[in-house]
C-alpha positions as CSV (number, residue, x, y, z in Angstrom):
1,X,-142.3,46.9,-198.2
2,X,-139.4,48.5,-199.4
3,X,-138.2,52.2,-198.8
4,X,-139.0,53.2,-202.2
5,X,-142.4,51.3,-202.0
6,X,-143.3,53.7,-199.3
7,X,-142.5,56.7,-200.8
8,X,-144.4,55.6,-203.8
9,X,-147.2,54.4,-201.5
10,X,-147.8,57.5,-199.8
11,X,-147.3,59.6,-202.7
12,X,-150.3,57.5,-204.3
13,X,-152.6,57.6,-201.3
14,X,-152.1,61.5,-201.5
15,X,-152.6,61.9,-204.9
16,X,-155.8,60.2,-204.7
17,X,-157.7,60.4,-201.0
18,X,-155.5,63.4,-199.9
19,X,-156.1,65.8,-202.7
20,X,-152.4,66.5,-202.7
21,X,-149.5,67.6,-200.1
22,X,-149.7,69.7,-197.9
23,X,-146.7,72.5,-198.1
24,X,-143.4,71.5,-196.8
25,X,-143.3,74.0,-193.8
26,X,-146.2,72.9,-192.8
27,X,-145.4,69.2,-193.1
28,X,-142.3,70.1,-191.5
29,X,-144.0,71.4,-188.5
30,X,-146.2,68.2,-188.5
31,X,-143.4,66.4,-188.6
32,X,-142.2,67.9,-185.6
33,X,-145.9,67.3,-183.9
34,X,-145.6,63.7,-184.6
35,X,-141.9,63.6,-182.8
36,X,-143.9,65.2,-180.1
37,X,-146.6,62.8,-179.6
38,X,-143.7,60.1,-180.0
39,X,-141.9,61.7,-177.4
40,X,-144.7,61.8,-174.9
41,X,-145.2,58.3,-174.9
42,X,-141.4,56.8,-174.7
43,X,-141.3,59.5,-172.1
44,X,-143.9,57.8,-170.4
45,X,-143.2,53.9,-171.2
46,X,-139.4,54.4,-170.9
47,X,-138.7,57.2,-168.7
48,X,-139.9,58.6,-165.5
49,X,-142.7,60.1,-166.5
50,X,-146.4,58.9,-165.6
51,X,-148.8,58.1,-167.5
52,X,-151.9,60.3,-167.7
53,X,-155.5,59.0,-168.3
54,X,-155.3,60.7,-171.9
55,X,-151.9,58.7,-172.6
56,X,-153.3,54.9,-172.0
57,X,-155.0,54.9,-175.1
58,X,-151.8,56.1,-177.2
59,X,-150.1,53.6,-179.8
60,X,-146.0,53.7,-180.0
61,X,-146.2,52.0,-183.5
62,X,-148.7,54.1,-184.5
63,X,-146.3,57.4,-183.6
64,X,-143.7,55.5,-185.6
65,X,-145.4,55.0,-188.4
66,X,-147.0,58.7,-188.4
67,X,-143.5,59.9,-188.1
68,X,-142.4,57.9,-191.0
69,X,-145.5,58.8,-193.4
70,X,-144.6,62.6,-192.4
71,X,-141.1,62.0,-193.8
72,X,-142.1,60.0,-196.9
73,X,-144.4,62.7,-197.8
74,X,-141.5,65.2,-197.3
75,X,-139.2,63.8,-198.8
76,X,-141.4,63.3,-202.0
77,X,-142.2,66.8,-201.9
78,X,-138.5,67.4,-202.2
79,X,-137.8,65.0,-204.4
80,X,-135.0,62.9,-202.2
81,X,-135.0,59.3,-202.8
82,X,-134.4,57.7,-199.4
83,X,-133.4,54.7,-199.4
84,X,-130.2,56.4,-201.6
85,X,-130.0,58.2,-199.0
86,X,-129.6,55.8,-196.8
87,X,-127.3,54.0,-198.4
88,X,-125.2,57.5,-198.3
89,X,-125.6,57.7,-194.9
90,X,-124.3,54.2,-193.8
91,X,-121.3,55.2,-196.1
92,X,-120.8,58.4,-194.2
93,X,-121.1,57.0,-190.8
94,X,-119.1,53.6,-191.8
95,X,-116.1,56.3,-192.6
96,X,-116.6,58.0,-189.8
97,X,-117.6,56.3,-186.8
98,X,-115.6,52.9,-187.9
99,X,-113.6,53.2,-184.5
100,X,-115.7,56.1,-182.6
101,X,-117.9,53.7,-180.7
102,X,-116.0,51.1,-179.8
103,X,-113.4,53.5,-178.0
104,X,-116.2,55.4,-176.1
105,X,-115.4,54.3,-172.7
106,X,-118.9,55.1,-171.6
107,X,-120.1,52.4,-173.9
108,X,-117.9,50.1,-172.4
C-alpha cells in the first residue's frame, strides 16, 4: 500500500463507517494520545521501565499503525498530500544533513 493509498483508505473508511472526521484539534490531541500509548510501550520494551500487568497485552504495531491512521486522517482534513511531502522532506534533509551525520563524532 502506497502513501497515497492510505490516505485515500482512511478517508473512505471515514466517510462510510466513521460518519466523518473528527475536528483537527481534537485529532491532533488524539494524535498525541496515540504517541503516548507508543511511548509507554518502547519505554517498556526498550528502556528501563517495567512492564505492568496492564502493559503485557499492549501491541507495538498496533501503536504504529494508530499513530499513522491519526496522521492520515489529519492530513486529509488539511488537505496535505504526504507522500509529496515526503519527497520534500528527503530533499530538505538531503541539503541539509548531506555531511551533518557523518561528522557527528558521537556517531562515530
Amino acid at each position: 500500500m502506497t502513501i497515497k493509498q492510505a490516505q485515500t483508505d482512511v478517508d473512505n473508511w471515514i466517510k462510510t463507517v466513521g460518519v466523518r472526521y473528527f475536528s483537527e484539534l481534537t485529532n491532533m490531541a488524539i494524535l498525541t494520545e496515540e504517541v503516548g500509548e507508543l511511548a509507554r510501550i518502547m519505554a517498556r520494551k526498550y528502556g528501563d521501565q517495567s512492564f505492568k500487568e496492564s502493559d503485557k497485552n499492549q501491541n507495538l504495531a498496533d501503536e504504529m499503525a494508530d499513530v499513522l491512521w491519526v496522521l492520515l486522517c489529519l492530513a486529509n482534513q488539511t488537505g496535505v498530500d504526504l507522500t509529496e511531502a515526503l519527497h520534500k522532506n528527503f530533499e530538505k534533509k538531503n541539503i541539509r544533513d548531506a555531511d551533518r551525520h557523518k561528522n557527528n563524532e558521537k556517531l562515530q
